[in-house]
C-alpha positions in Angstrom: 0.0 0.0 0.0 1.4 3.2 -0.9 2.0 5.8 1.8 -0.1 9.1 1.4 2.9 11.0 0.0 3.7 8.5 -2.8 -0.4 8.7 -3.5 -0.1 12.3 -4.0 2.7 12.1 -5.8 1.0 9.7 -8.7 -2.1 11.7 -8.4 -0.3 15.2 -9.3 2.2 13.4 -12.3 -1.1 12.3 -13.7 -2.2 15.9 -13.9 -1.2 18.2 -17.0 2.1 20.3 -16.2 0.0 23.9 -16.1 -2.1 22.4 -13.1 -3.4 24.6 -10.3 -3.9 23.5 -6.6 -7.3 23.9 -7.3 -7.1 21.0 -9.9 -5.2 18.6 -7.7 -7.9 19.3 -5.2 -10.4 18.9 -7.2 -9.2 15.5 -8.3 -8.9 14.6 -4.5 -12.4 15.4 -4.0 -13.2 13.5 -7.3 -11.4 10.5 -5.9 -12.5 10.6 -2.3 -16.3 10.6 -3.8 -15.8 7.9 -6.2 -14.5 5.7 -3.7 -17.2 6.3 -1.4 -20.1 5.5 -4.1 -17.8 2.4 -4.3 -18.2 1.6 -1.1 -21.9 1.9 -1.3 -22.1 0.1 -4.5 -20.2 -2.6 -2.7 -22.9 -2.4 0.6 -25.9 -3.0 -1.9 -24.6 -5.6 -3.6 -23.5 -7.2 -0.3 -27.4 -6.4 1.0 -29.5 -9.3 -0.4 -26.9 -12.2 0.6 -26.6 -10.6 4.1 -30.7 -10.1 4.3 -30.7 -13.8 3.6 -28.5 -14.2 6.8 -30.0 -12.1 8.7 -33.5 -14.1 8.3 -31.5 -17.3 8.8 -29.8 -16.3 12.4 -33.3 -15.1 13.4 -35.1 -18.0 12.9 -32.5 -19.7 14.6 -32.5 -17.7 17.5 -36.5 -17.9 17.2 -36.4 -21.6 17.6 -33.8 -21.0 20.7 -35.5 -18.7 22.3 -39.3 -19.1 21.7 -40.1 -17.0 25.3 -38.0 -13.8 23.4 -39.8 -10.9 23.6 -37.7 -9.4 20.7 -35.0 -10.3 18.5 -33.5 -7.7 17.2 -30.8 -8.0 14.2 -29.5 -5.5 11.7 -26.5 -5.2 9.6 -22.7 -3.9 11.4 -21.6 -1.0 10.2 -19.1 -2.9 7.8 -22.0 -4.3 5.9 -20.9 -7.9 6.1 -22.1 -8.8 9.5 -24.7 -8.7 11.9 -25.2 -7.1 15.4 -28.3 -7.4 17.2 -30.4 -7.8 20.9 -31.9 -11.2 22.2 -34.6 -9.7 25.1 -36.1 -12.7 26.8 -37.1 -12.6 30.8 -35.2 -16.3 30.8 -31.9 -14.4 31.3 -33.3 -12.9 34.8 -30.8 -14.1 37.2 -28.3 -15.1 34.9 -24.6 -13.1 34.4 -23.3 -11.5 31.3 -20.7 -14.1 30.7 -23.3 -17.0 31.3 -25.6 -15.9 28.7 -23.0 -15.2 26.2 -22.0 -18.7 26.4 -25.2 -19.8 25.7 -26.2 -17.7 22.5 -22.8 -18.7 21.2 -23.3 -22.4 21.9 -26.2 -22.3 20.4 -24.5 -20.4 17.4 -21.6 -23.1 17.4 -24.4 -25.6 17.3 -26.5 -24.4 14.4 -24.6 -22.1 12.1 -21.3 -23.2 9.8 -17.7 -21.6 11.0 -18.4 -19.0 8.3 -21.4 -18.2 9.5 -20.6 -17.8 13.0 -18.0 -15.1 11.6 -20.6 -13.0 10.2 -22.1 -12.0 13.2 -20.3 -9.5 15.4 -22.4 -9.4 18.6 -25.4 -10.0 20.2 -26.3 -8.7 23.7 -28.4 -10.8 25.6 -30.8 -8.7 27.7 -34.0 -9.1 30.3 -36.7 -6.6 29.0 -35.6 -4.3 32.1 -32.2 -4.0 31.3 -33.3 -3.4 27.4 -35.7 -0.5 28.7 -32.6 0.6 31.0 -29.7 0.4 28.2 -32.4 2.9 25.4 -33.1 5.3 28.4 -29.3 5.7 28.7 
């Protein structure tokens, strides 16, 4: 990967001799926007295969927990996994750590390695503690 100096430096030999700042800029601003609609290209097109996923880990997580009040799932920020909220009153009583272990048991147990690695977290909360965390 080239550093930012060697970047700028292919950027401005690309550029006519009789170029201003204002061009150089300009062609930073043209780059920084066409790699950004990139990246959104790239988010759509990742969108259906990851709405398939999405619907998969619920159901799973449906059949698991058939008391849960909500699941809640959603795409991560990278666009290629999934974050999400388990609420269920059958985690009263139960610590952090304990639950955890049992949503990823469960996730060891039903999805494929590569599966499991598309999903980044899910937080295992009693309806309380969900109504506690969105006042925050």
């Amino acid at each position: 990967m080239d550093t930012i100096k060697q970047q700028a430096l292919k950027l401005i030999s690309r550029l006519p001799d009789d170029s201003s700042w204002d061009d150089v800029l300009a062609e930073l601003k043209s780059q920084k926007m066409n790699a950004a609609e990139a990246a959104v290209a790239d988010r759509e097109e990742k969108l259906p295969l990851l709405n398939e996923f999405i619907a998969k880990l619920k159901s799973v997580l449906n059949d698991e927990f058939p008391s849960a009040q909500e699941i809640i799932l959603e795409p991560s920020p990278d666009g290629e996994r999934v974050k999400g909220v388990i609420i269920s009153e059958s985690f009263a009583g139960t610590d952090d750590a304990d639950r955890q272990d049992k949503v990823w048991d469960i996730l060891e147990d039903k999805l494929r390695q590569s599966e499991q690695r598309r999903v980044l977290s899910l937080i295992a909360y009693t309806p309380e503690e969900y109504r506690a965390f969105k006042e925050e």
